[in-house]
C-alpha positions, 0 to 999 in steps of 0.5 A, a space after each residue: 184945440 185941434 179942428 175937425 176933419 170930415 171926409 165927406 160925400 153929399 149924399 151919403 146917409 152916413 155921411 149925413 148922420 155925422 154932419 148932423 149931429 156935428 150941427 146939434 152939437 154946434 161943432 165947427 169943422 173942416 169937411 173934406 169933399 169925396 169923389 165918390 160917384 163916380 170917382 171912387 176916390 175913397 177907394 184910392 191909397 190915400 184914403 185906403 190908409 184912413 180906412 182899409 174898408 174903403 168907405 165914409 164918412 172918416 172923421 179926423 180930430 188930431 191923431 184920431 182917426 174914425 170911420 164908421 157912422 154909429 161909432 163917430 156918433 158914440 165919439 163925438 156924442 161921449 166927448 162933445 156933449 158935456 150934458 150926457 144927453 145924446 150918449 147917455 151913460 146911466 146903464 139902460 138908457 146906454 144899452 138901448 142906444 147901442 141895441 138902436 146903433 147895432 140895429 141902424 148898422 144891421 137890418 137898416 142897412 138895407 135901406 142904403 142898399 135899396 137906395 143906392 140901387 135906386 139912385 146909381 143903378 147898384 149892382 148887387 141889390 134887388 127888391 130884396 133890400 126894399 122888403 128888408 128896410 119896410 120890416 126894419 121900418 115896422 120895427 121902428 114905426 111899432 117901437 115909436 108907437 108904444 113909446 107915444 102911448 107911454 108918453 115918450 117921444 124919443 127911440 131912448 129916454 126922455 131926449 134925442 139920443 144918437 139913436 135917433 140920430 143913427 136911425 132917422 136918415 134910412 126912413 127920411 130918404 126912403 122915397 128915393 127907393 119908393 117907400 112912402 111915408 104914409 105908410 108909418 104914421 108915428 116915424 112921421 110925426 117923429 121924423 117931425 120932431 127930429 127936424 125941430 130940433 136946435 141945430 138941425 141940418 137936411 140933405 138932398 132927398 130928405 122931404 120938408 113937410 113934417 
C-alpha cells in the first residue's frame, strides 16, 4: 500500500480539515511541512506542478494527486471508510453532504479571509469577510438548531459526516478574527461533540472548553 503525503501548512484551516479526518479515520501518513508565511513556497514551480492554483493542502497517494479541502475529504472519505459513514452513498444523505461541501467552499470562505487579514494583515479583505462569515454562522447555528429539536445532532444524518468535518474549523477559529462563541449556542454545544470525537485532533487557535 502506498503511503500518504500531506503537504501541509500549520495553520491552515484547510489544511486541518485534512489532518483530521486523516486522524478519524486513523490513517497514517507522511506530512510535508510548507514555508507558507512567509516564504510562499507553494507558490514556488515545485509546488505550481501539483497545483496550478498555488495552494494547500495537496494529498499525495501514489499517482493521485488532490488539492482542494472539500474534494480530498470526499477522496479519503469514499476510499478509507469501509463503513459508508463519513461519505454516505444513500442518495439524500450524499447530497446534503455535497450542499454543506459547496457550502464551507462558498460563504464560509470568508471566514479564512476575515482570519487570515486578522492574522497576517492580508491584503484584499475588510470587515466585509467578518459579516459574511457571522451570516454564514447563522446559517449553520439555525441549521444545527432545528436538527436538535428533531432529535439530530450532526449537519447530515444520524453520524459525523465530512460536512461537519468541512465545516467545523471556519466556526472553531473564529476568535482569531473577533467573533465570539457566545453568540451561536447550538455550534457550541456541536463544536463540543465534534472534539469528542475517537481520533480527534486540534490545531492552534481552536479553543479546548466545549
Amino acid at each position: 500500500m502506498t503511503e500518504l503525503t500531506l503537504h501541509d501548512y500549520e495553520l491552515d484551516d484547510d489544511c486541518y480539515r485534512v489532518r483530521l479526518l486523516l486522524s478519524l479515520l486513523q490513517r497514517s501518513y507522511a506530512k510535508v511541512a510548507v514555508d507558507v508565511h512567509p516564504g510562499r513556497e507553494q507558490q514556488s514551480p515545485r509546488y505550481l506542478k501539483l497545483n496550478p492554483l498555488g495552494a494547500l493542502p495537496i494529498l499525495v497517494d501514489g499517482d493521485v494527486v488532490l488539492s482542494e479541502a472539500q474534494a480530498i475529504l470526499g477522496y479519503l472519505a469514499r476510499k478509507y471508510d469501509a463503513s459508508d459513514v463519513w461519505m454516505p452513498s444513500e442518495a439524500v444523505s450524499f447530497g446534503q453532504v455535497l450542499q454543506w461541501l459547496a457550502f464551507a467552499n462558498g460563504p464560509l470562505k470568508a471566514a479564512s479571509a476575515a482570519r487570515r487579514h486578522a492574522m497576517l494583515e492580508e491584503a484584499g479583505t475588510n470587515g466585509s469577510a467578518t459579516h459574511t462569515a457571522r451570516n454564514a454562522f447563522r446559517v449553520m447555528d439555525d441549521h444545527i438548531t432545528r436538527r436538535e429539536f428533531g432529535g439530530s445532532e450532526w449537519f447530515v444524518g444520524g453520524a459525523a459526516t465530512i460536512a461537519d468535518i468541512a465545516l467545523f474549523p471556519a466556526i472553531a477559529l473564529s476568535r482569531d478574527f473577533g467573533i465570539d462563541h457566545d453568540e451561536f449556542a447550538a455550534l457550541r454545544r456541536w463544536m463540543g461533540r465534534v472534539r469528542r470525537l475517537p481520533g480527534f485532533i486540534t490545531m492552534p487557535g481552536i479553543p479546548a472548553y466545549y
